[in-house]
Structures are given as C-alpha cells and as structure tokens.
MIMARLUM-485521 format. One record per atom (N, C-alpha, C, O): residue in one letter; x, y, z. Coordinates in steps of 0.001 Angstrom, whole numbers, padded with zeros to 6 digits, always signed. Example, Ala and Ser with C-alpha at 12.3 -4.5 7.8 and 13.67 -1.06 7.14 Angstrom:
2
A+013190-005690+007800A+012300-004500+007800A+013200-003300+007800A+014236-003319+008465S+012850-002250+007080S+013670-001060+007140S+012900+000030+007870S+013409+001138+008039
This chain:
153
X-006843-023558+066015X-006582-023927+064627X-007918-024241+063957X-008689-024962+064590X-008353-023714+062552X-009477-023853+062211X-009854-025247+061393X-009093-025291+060426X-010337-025885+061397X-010873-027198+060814X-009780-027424+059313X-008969-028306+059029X-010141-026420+058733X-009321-026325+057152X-008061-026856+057124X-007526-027709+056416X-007602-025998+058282X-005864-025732+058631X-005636-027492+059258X-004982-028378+058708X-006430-027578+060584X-006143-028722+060668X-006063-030272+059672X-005358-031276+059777X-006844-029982+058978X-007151-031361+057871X-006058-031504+056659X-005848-032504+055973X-005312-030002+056576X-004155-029827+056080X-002969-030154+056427X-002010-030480+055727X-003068-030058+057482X-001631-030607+058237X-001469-032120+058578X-002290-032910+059043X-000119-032298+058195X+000395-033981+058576X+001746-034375+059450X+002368-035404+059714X+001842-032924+059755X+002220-034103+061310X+001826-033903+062430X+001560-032778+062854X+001715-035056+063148X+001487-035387+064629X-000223-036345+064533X-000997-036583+063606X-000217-036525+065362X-001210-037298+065383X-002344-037040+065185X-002295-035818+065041X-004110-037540+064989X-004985-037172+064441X-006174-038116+064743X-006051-039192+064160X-007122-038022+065382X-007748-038838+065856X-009231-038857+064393X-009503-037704+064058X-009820-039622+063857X-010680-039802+062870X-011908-040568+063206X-011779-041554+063931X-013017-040253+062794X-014493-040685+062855X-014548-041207+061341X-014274-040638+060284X-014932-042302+061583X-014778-043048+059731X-016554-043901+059946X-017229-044433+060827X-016608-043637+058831X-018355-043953+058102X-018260-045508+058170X-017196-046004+057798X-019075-046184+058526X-019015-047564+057609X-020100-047975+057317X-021056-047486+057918X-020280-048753+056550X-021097-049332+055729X-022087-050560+056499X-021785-051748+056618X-023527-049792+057038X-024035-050430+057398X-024304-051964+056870X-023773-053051+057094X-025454-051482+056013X-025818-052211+054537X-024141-053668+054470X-024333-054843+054156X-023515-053414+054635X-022276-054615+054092X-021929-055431+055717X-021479-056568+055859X-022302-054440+056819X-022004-055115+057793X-020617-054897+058220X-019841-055729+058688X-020376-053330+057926X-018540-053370+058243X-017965-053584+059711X-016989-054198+060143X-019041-052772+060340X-018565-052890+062091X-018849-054334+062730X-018158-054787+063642X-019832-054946+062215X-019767-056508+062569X-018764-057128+061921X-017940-057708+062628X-018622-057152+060713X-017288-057781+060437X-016239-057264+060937X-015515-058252+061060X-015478-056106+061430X-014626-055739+062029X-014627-056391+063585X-013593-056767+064137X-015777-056449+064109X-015720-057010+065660X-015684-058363+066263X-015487-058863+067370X-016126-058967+064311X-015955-060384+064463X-014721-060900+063853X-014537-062074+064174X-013840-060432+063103X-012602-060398+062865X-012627-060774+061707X-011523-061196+061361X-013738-060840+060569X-013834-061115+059405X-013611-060042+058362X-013743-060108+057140X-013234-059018+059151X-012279-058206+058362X-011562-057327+059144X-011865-057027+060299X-010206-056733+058262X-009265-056075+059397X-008809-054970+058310X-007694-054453+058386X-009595-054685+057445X-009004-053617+056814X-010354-052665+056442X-011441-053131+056101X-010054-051285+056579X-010926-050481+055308X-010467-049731+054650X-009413-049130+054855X-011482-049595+053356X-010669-048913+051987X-011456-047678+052024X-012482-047552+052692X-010834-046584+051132X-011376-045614+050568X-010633-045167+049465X-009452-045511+049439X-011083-044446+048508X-010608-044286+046746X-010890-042662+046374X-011539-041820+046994X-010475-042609+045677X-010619-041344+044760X-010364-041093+043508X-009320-041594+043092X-011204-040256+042503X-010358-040597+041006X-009817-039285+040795X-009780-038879+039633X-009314-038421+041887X-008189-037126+041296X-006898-037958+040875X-006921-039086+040382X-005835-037242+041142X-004516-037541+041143X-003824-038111+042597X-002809-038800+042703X-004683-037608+043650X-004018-038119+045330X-004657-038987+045882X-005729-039238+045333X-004355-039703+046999X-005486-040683+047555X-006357-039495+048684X-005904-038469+049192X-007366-039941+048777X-008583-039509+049613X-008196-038766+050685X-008597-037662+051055X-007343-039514+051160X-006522-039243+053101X-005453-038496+052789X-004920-037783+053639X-004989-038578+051459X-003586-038664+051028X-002262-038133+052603X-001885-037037+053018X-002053-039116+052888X-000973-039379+053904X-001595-038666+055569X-000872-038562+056560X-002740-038343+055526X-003393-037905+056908X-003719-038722+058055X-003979-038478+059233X-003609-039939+057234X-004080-041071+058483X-002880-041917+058343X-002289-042365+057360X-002701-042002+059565X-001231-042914+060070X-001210-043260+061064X-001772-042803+062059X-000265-044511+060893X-000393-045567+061886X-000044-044956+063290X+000840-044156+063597X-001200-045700+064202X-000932-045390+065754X-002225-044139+065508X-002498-043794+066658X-002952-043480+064716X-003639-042813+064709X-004712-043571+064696X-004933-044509+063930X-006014-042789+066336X-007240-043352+066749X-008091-043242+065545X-007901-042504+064579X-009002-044034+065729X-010222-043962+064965X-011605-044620+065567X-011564-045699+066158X-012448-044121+065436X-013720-043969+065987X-014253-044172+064462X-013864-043799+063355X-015705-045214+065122X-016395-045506+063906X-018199-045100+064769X-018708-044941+065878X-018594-045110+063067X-019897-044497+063231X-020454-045189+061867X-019659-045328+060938X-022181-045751+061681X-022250-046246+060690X-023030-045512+060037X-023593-044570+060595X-023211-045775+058807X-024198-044684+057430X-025459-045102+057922X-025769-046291+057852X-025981-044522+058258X-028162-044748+058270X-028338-044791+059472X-029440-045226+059806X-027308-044350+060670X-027780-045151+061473X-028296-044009+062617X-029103-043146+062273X-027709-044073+064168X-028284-042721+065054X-027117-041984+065676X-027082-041633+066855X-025980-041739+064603X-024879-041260+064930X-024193-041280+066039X-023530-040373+066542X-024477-042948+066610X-023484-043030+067674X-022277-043707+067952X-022306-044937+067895X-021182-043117+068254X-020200-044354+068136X-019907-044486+069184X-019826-043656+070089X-019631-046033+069163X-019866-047046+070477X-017977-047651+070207X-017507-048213+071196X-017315-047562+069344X-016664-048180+069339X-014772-047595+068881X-014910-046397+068633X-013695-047851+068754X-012194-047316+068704X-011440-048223+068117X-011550-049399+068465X-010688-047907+067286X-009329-048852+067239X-008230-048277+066370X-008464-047124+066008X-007123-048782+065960X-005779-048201+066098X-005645-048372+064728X-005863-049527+064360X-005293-047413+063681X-004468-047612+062469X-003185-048634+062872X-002398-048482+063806X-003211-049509+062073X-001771-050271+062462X-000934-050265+060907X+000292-050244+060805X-001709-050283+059982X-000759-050185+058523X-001700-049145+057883X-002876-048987+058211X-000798-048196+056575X-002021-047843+055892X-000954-048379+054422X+000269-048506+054472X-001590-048556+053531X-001039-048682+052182X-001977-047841+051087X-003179-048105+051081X-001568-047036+050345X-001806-045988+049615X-001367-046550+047967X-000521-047444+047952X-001813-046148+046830X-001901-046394+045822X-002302-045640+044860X-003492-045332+044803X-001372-045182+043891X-002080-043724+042973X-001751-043707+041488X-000583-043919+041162X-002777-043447+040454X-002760-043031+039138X-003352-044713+038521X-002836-045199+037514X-004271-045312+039152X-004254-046900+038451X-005149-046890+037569X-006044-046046+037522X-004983-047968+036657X-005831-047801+035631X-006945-048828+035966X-006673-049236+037095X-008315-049570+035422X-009238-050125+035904X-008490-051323+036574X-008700-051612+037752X-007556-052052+035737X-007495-053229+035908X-005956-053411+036702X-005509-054531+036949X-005334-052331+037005X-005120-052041+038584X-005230-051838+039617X-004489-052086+040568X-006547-051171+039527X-007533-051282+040953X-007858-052179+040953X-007484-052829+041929X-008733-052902+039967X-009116-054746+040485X-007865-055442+041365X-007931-055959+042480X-006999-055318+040707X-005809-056279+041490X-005521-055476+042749X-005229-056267+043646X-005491-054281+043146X-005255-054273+044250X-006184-054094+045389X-005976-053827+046572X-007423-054346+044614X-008751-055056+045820X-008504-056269+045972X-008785-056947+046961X-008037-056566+045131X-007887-058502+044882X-006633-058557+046184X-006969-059153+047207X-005751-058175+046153X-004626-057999+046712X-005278-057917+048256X-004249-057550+048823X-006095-057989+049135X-006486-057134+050329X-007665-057334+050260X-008390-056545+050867X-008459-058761+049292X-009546-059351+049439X-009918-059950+050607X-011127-059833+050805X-009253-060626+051565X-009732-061379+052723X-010302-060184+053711X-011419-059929+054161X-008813-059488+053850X-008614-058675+054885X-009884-057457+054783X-010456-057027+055785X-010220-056965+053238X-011501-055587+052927X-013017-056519+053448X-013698-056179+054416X-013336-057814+052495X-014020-058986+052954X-015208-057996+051965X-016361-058286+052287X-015144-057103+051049X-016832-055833+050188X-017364-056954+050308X-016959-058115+050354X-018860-056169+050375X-019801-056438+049462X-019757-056796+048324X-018608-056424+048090X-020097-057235+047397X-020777-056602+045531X-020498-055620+045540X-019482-055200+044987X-021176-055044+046068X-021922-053396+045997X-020499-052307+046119X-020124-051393+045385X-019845-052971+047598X-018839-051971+047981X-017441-052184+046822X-016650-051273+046575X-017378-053376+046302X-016342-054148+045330X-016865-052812+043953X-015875-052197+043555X-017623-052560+043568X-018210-052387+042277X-017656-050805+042758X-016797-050338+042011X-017989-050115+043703X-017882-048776+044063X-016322-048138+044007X-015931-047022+043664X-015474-049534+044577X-014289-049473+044904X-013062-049422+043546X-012087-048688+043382X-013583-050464+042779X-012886-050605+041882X-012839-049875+040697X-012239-050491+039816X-013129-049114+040462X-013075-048002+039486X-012376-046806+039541X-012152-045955+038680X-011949-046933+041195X-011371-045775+041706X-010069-045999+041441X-009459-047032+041717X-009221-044124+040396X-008053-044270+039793X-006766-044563+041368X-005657-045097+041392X-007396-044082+042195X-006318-043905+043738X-007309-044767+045034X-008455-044443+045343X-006753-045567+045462X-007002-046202+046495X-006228-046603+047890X-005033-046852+047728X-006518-046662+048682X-005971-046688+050108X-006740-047765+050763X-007958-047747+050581X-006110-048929+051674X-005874-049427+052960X-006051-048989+053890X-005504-047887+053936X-006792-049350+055181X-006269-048896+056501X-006297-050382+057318X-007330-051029+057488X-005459-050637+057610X-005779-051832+058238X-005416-051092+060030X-004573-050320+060487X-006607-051871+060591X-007189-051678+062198X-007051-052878+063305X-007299-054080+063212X-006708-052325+064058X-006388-053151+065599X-006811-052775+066511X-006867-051560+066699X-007070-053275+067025X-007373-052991+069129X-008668-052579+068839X-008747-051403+069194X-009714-052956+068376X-010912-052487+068421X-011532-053034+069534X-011512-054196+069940X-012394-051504+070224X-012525-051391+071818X-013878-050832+071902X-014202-049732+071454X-014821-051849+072641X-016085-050750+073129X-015639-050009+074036X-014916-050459+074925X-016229-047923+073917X-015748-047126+074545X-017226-047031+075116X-018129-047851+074949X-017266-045778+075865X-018474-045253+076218X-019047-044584+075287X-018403-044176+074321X-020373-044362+075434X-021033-043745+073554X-020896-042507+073890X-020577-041932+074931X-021231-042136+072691X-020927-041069+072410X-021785-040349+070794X-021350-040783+069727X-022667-039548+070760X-023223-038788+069816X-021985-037710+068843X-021143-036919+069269X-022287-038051+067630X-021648-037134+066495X-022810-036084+066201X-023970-036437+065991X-022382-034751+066207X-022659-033735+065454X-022249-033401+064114X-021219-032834+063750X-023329-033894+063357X-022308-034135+061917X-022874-032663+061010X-022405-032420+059898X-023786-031879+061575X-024661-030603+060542X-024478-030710+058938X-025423-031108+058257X-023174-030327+058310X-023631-030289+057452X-022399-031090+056606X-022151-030966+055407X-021798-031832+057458X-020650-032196+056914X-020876-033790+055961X-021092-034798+056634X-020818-033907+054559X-020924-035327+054087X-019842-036024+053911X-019653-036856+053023X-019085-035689+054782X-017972-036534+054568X-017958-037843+055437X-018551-038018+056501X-016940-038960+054573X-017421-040206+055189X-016058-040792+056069X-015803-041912+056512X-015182-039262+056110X-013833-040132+057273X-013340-038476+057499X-012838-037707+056680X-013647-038289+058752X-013426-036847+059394X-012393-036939+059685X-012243-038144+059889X-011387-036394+059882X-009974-036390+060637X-010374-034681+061432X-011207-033848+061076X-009249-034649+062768X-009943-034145+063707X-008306-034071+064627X-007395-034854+064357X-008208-033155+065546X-007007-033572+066727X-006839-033774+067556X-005805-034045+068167X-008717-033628+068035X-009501-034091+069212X-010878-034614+068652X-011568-033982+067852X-011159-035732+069126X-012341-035906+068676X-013413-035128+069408X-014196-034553+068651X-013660-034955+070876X-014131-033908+071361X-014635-032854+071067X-015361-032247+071854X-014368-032455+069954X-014841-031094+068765X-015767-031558+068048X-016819-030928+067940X-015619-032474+067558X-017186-033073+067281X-017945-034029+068135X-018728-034810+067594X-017815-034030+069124X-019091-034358+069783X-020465-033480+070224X-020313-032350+070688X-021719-034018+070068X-022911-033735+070697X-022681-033219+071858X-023620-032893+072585
C-alpha cells in the first residue's frame, strides 16, 4: 500500500511519529506528567488528523531541532476534534484543555487562531529502545504510518 493510500484510510489501526516542541519542553512535560495532552489545528474546513488518529493508536515521539531520535511511546487514550471555530472559539477550547496542553506563549499564540483544532490526550508513556527517523523530505509534524518500521533509519 503506498504512503498516500495509507494516510487515507481510517480503519484499523495506525501507529504515528508526532513532532514536539522542543523549545516548550513537550516531552519533558509529558514524562513528568505536567501535561497529558497534545494539540494540533488547521484553518481548512477538517481537523489536521481529521479522524486518523484513534484511541489505542501507538505513537512515537521525536522532537523539532533535535537528532531525530525517538527514545520514547505511548497510547492515544482520548482524541477530541473540533471544526469551523471562530477566534474566540478556539480561545475557549484551549482554555478548555489548559492544564492538560500546559503551551507555551508561543505554542498558545500559534494554536489559537486555528479555525479546526484537535486533542490527543496520551498514556502509558514508555522508554523503548532508540531508534533513528528517516525523515528526507517529509515536513510534516505528525506522520501516521501502519508500521512504524517504514520509517526507520
């Protein structure tokens, strides 16, 4: 199945490599439990993932700047999705999922403008054995995948 086809399809399970935000400290706050959720937005008409990531679906993290290795796993346990908002509906539903997101400034300011926004809230986060990403030419900042194995180094 070719990459396209796969990222198209929604059912069955889907294992994902998701970006985080060095700079804000997402994987330390995730490991220290000062946060249990991450967001991502979009200003089309659909959310970002729109319905691709679901609960019980792995995820593997990797951070922005860093030496593309991920050291670490854990489990979609909720996702909550959100679409067509106007500014001061996205504020409230960052506000809504403030403890649990924990932004930056920086990541708050990025986030909230976005007309469609999404949740993922994460569990069971697990040091695995490392592992190198082959990322060539891809800028995307949350890969979905049906093996992660296909992108590895």
């Amino acid at each position: 199945m070719s990459k396209a086809e796969w990222y198209e399809k929604k059912e069955g399970k889907a294992e994902h490599l998701v970006y985080l935000n060095d700079k804000a400290k997402e994987l330390e706050k995730l490991l220290n439990k000062e946060k249990t959720m991450i967001i991502r937005g979009a200003n089309g008409k659909k959310c970002p993932l729109g319905g691709r990531a679901k609960i019980e679906d792995i995820v593997f993290f990797v951070e922005t700047g860093g030496s593309m290795t991920i050291e670490y796993k854990g489990i979609i346990s909720k996702v909550i999705e959100s679409y067509n908002m106007n500014l001061d509906e996205s504020k409230e539903f960052i506000k809504t999922y403030e403890k649990e997101l924990n932004l930056s400034k920086e990541q708050y300011d990025r986030w909230s403008i976005k007309k469609c926004l999404a949740v993922y809230e994460i569990k069971d986060i697990e040091k695995i054995e490392s592992f190198k990403y082959n990322r060539q030419t891809n800028m995307d900042d949350w890969i979905i995948t049906d093996d992660i194995n296909k992108i590895k180094m």
